[in-house]
VMD Tcl script that draws the C-alpha trace (Angstrom):
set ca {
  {-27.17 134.55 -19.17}
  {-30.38 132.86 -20.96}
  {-29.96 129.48 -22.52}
  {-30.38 131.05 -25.92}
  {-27.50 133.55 -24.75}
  {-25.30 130.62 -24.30}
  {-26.10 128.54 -27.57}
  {-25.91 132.18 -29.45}
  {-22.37 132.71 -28.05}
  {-21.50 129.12 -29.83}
  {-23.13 129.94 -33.10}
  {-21.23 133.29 -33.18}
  {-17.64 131.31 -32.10}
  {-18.23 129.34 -34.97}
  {-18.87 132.05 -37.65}
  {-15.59 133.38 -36.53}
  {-13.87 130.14 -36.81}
  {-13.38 129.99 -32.91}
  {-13.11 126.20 -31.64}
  {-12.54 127.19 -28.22}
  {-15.42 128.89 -28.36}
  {-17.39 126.93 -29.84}
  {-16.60 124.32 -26.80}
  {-16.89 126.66 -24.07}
  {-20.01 126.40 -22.97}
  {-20.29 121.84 -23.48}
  {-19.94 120.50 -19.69}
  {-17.89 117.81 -19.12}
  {-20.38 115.10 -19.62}
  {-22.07 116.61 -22.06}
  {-23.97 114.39 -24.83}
  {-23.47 115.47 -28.68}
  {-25.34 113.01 -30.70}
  {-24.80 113.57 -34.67}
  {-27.68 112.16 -36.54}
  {-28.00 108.33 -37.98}
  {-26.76 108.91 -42.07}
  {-24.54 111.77 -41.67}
  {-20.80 111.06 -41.62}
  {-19.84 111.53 -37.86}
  {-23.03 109.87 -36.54}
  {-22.63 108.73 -33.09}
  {-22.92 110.35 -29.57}
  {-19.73 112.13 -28.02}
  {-19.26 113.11 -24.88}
  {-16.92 116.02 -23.33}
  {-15.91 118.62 -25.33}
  {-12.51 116.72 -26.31}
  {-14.69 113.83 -27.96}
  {-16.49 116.42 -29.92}
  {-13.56 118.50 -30.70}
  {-12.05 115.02 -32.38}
  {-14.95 113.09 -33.65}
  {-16.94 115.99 -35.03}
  {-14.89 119.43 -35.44}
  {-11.81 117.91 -36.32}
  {-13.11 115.41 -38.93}
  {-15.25 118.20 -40.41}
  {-12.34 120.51 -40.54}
  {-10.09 117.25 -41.95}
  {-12.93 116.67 -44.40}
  {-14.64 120.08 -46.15}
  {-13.57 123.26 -47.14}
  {-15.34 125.72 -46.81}
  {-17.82 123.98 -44.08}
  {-20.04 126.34 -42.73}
  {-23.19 127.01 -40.50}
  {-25.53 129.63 -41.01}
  {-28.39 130.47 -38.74}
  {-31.40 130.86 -39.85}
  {-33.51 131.23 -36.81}
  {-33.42 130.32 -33.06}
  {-36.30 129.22 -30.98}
  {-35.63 129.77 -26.99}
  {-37.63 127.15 -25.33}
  {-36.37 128.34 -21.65}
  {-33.54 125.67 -21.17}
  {-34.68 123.85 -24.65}
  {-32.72 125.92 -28.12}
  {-33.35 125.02 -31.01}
  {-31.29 126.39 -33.29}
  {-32.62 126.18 -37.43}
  {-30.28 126.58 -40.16}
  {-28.14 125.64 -43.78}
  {-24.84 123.16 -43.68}
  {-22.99 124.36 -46.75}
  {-19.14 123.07 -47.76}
  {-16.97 121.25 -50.24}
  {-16.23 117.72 -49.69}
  {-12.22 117.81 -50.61}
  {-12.44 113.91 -51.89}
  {-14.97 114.55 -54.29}
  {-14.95 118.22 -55.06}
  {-18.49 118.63 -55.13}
  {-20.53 121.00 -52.95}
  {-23.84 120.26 -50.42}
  {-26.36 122.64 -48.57}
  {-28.58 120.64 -45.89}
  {-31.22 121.76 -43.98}
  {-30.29 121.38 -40.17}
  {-32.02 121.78 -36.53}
  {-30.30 121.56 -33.40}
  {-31.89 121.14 -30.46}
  {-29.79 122.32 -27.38}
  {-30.31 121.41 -23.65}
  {-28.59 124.14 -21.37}
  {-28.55 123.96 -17.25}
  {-26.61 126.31 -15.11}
  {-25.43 128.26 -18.68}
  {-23.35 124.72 -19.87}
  {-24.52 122.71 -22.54}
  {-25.78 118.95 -21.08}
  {-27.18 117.51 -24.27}
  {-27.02 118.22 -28.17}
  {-28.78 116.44 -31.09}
  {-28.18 117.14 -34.52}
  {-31.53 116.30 -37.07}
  {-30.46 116.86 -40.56}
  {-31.02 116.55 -44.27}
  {-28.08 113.41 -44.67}
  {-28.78 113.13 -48.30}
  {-27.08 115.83 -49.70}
  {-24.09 115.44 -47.40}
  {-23.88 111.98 -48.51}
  {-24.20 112.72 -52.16}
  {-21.31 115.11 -51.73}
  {-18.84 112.55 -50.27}
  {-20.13 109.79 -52.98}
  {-17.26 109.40 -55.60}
  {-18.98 107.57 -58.15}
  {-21.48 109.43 -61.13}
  {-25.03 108.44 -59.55}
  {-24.53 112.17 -57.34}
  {-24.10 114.22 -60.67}
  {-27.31 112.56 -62.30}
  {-29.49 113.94 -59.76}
}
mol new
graphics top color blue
foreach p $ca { graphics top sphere $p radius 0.5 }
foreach p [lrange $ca 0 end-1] q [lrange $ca 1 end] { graphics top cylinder $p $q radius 0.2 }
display resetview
């Protein structure tokens, strides 16, 4: 199986809702940094810390939270994956679509090392509860 096999398999577990699936292919000790402004930011590592601190919150958090795939760039054992974050923040009722890359490090078909580079500004003005959001 190709690295972009592997990080495929995730993006497809996660169109069908599939957790499990989703963390399959993480090793142990693998590194999932979410990007500096967006609400989980931090680095995670296992699949259990990213299960909690990123999938669950999300799941806690938005309805409606999706990924969609725009295009994926196989760089051998580099993926970048290039896509929309779209969802419903359930505090605040309003909506958000961010531009997102992920770029994927895969060794021995298990994910080492994840980093999330997004758009935080929308996400952020979904979440906000005051008026400043709607003005924009």
């Amino acid at each position: 199986m190709s690295a972009a096999d592997v990080i495929r398999a995730h993006y497809d577990a996660s169109a069908r809702g599939d957790l499990d699936g989703m963390l399959a292919p993480l090793a142990p000790d693998a590194d999932w940094t979410e990007a500096a402004g967006f609400p989980y930011a931090g680095t995670y590592t296992g699949p259990s810390e990213v299960a909690a601190g990123v999938f669950g919150r999300i799941a806690q958090d938005w309805d409606g939270y999706r990924f969609e795939l725009d295009e994926l760039v196989d760089g051998g054992t580099t993926v970048v994956g290039v896509g929309t974050y779209t969802g419903v923040y359930r505090a605040t009722g309003r909506a958000m679509t961010a531009r997102v890359a992920h770029v994927w490090h895969v060794r021995d078909d298990r994910v080492t090392r994840f980093e999330q580079i997004v758009d935080s500004v929308p996400v952020a003005d979904a979440m906000r509860r005051d008026q400043r959001a709607d003005a924009a």
